[in-house]
Wavefront OBJ file of the C-alpha trace (Angstrom):
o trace
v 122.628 148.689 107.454
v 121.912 145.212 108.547
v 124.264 143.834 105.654
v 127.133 146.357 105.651
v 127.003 146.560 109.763
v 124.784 144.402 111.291
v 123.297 147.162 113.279
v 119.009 147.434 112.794
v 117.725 150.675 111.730
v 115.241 152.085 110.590
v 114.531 154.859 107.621
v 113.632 158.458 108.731
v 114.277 159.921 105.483
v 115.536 159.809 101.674
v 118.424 162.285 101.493
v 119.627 161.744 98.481
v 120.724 159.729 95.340
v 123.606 160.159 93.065
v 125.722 158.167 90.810
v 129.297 156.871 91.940
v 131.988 155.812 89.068
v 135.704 155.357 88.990
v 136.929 155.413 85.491
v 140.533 153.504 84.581
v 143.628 155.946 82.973
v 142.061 155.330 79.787
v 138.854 156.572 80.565
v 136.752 153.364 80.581
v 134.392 152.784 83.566
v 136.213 150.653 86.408
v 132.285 150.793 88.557
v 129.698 153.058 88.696
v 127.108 152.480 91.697
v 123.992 154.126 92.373
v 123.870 155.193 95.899
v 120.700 156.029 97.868
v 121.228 158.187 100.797
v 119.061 157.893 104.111
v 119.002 159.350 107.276
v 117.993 156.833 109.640
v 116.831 156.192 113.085
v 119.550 153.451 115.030
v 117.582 150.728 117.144
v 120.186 148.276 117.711
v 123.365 146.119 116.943
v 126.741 146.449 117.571
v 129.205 147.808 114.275
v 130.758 145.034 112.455
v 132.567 145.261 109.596
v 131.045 143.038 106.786
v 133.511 141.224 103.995
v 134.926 144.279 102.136
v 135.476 146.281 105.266
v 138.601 146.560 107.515
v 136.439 147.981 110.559
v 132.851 149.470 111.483
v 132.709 151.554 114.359
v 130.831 154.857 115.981
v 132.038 157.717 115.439
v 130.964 160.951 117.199
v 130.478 164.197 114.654
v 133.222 166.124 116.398
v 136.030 163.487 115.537
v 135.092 162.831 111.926
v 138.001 164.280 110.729
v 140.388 161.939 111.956
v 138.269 158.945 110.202
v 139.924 158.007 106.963
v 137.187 158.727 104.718
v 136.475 160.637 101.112
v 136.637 164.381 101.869
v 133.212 164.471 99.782
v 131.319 162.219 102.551
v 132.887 164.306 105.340
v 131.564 167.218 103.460
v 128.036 165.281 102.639
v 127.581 164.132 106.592
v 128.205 167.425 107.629
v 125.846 169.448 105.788
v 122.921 167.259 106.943
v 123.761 167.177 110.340
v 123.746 170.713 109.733
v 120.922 170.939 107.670
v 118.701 168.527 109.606
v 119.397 170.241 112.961
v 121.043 166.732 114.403
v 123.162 169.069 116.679
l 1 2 3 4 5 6 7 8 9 10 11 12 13 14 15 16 17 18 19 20 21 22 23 24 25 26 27 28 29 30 31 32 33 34 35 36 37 38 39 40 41 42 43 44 45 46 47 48 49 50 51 52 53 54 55 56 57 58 59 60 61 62 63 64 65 66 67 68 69 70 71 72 73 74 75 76 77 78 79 80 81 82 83 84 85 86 87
């Protein structure tokens, strides 16, 4: 968080981990990340967007939608807010 944000946080819990690849027209692998999901406890900072981002910014739950972000992660945030009872 730190890195990507500069906000301080700390770890509650590992969520998940899955792989992450975008593949050219021909088929060959353009990247491929490994991605480590956590939920995690905010303790201070305020957003800023590191080197490869336009912005970083709050966001309450009930306006995700109108962030532009990959349906999957809308779909992935919302099932562990659900899941997790964060509201």
């Amino acid at each position: 968080m730190r890195e990507e944000t500069g906000c301080e946080c700390r770890p509650k819990k590992h969520l998940t981990t899955f792989d992450s690849i975008r593949r050219d027209p021909d088929g060959r692998v353009h990247w491929h990340y490994v991605l480590f999901e956590y939920l995690c406890e905010y303790l201070s900072g305020e957003p800023m967007a590191s080197d490869d981002a336009d912005e970083a910014r709050w966001v309450r739950l009930d306006d995700l939608g109108s962030v532009d972000i990959m349906e999957s992660t809308r779909v992935f945030v919302e099932k562990v807010v659900r899941e997790e009872g964060i509201i």
